[in-house]
C-alpha positions as CSV (number, residue, x, y, z in Angstrom):
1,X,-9.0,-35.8,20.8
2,X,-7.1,-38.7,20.9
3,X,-4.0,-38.9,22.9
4,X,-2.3,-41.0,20.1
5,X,-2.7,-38.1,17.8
6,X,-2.3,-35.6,20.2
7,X,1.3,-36.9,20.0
8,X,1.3,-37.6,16.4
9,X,1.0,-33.8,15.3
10,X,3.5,-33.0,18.3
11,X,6.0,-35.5,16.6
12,X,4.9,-33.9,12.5
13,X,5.2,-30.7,14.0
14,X,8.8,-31.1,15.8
15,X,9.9,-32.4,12.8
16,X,8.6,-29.2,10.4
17,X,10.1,-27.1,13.1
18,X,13.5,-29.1,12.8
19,X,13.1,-28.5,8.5
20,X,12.6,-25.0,8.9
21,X,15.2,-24.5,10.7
22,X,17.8,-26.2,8.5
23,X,16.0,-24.3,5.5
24,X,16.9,-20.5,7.2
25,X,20.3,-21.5,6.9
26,X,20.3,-21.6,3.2
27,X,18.1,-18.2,2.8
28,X,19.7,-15.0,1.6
29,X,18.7,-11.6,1.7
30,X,21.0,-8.9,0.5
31,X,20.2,-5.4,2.1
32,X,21.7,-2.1,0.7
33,X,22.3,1.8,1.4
34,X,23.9,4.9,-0.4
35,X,22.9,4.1,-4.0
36,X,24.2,0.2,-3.6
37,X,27.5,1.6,-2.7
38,X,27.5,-0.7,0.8
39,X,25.8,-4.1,0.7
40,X,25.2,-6.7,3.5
41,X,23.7,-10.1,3.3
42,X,22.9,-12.1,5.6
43,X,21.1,-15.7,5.7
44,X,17.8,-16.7,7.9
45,X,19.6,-16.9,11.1
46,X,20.5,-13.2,10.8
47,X,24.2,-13.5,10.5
48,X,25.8,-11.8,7.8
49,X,27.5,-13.6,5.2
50,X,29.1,-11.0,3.6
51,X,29.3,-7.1,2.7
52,X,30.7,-5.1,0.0
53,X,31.6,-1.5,0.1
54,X,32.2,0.2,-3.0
55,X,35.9,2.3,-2.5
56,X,34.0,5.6,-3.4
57,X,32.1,5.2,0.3
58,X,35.5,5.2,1.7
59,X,36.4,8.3,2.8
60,X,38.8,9.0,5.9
61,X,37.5,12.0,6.7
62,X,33.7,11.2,7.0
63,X,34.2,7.4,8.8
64,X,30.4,8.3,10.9
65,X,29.0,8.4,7.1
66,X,30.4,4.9,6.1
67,X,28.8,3.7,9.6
68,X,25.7,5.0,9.0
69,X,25.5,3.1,5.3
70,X,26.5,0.1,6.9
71,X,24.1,0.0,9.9
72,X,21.3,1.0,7.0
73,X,21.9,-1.5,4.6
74,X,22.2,-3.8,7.6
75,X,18.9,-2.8,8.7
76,X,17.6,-3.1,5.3
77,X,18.7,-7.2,4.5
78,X,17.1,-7.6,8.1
79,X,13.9,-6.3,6.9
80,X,13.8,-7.9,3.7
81,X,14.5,-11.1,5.5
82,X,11.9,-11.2,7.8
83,X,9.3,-10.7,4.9
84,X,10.9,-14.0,3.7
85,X,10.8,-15.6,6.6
86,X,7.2,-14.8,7.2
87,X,6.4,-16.4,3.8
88,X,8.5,-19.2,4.3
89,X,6.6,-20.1,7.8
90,X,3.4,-19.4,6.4
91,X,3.9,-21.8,3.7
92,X,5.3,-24.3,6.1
93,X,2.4,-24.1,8.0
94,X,-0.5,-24.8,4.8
95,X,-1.2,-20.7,4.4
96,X,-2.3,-20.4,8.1
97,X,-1.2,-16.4,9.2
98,X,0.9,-16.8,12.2
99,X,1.3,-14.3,14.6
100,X,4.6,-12.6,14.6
101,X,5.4,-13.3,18.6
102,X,4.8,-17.4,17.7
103,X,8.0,-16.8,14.8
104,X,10.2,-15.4,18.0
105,X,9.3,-11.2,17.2
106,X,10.4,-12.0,13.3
């Protein structure tokens, strides 16, 4: 192969790369536990751009419980973004399957 396009498809690629990243900024996935009483969602980078918790999951005496719903619906945007990301990538990448250690463990 040429070493012209060698560096061609290094420079296309980078700049995909660069795209994509910009682009998990702007994705969303809302996760949610106990009967939508807590909700977390987060964007492509995994940080969390808000939560809700209904007042009836607030209860003083049960504080453990109201963890637990938060570390599950947590859990569950997490999951539901990664099956977004993995679409997203696969598109970006013309339908190729890419291997889940190539998308950093995604």
């Amino acid at each position: 192969m040429n070493p012209m396009d060698i560096m061609k498809n290094l420079q296309n690629l980078q700049s995909k790369m660069g795209e994509a990243q910009e682009k998990m900024k702007t994705l969303r996935a809302e996760g949610a536990s106990g009967g939508d009483l807590v909700k977390v969602t987060i964007d492509g980078t995994m940080e969390v751009i808000s939560t809700h918790i209904d007042p009836i999951a607030v209860d003083p005496r049960d504080v453990k419980m109201l963890e637990e719903l938060i570390g599950a619906a947590f859990t569950d945007a997490v999951r539901k973004m990664r099956e977004i990301l993995q679409r997203e990538m696969s598109q970006m990448a013309g339908g190729m399957n890419i291997p889940p250690n190539l998308m950093g463990g995604l």
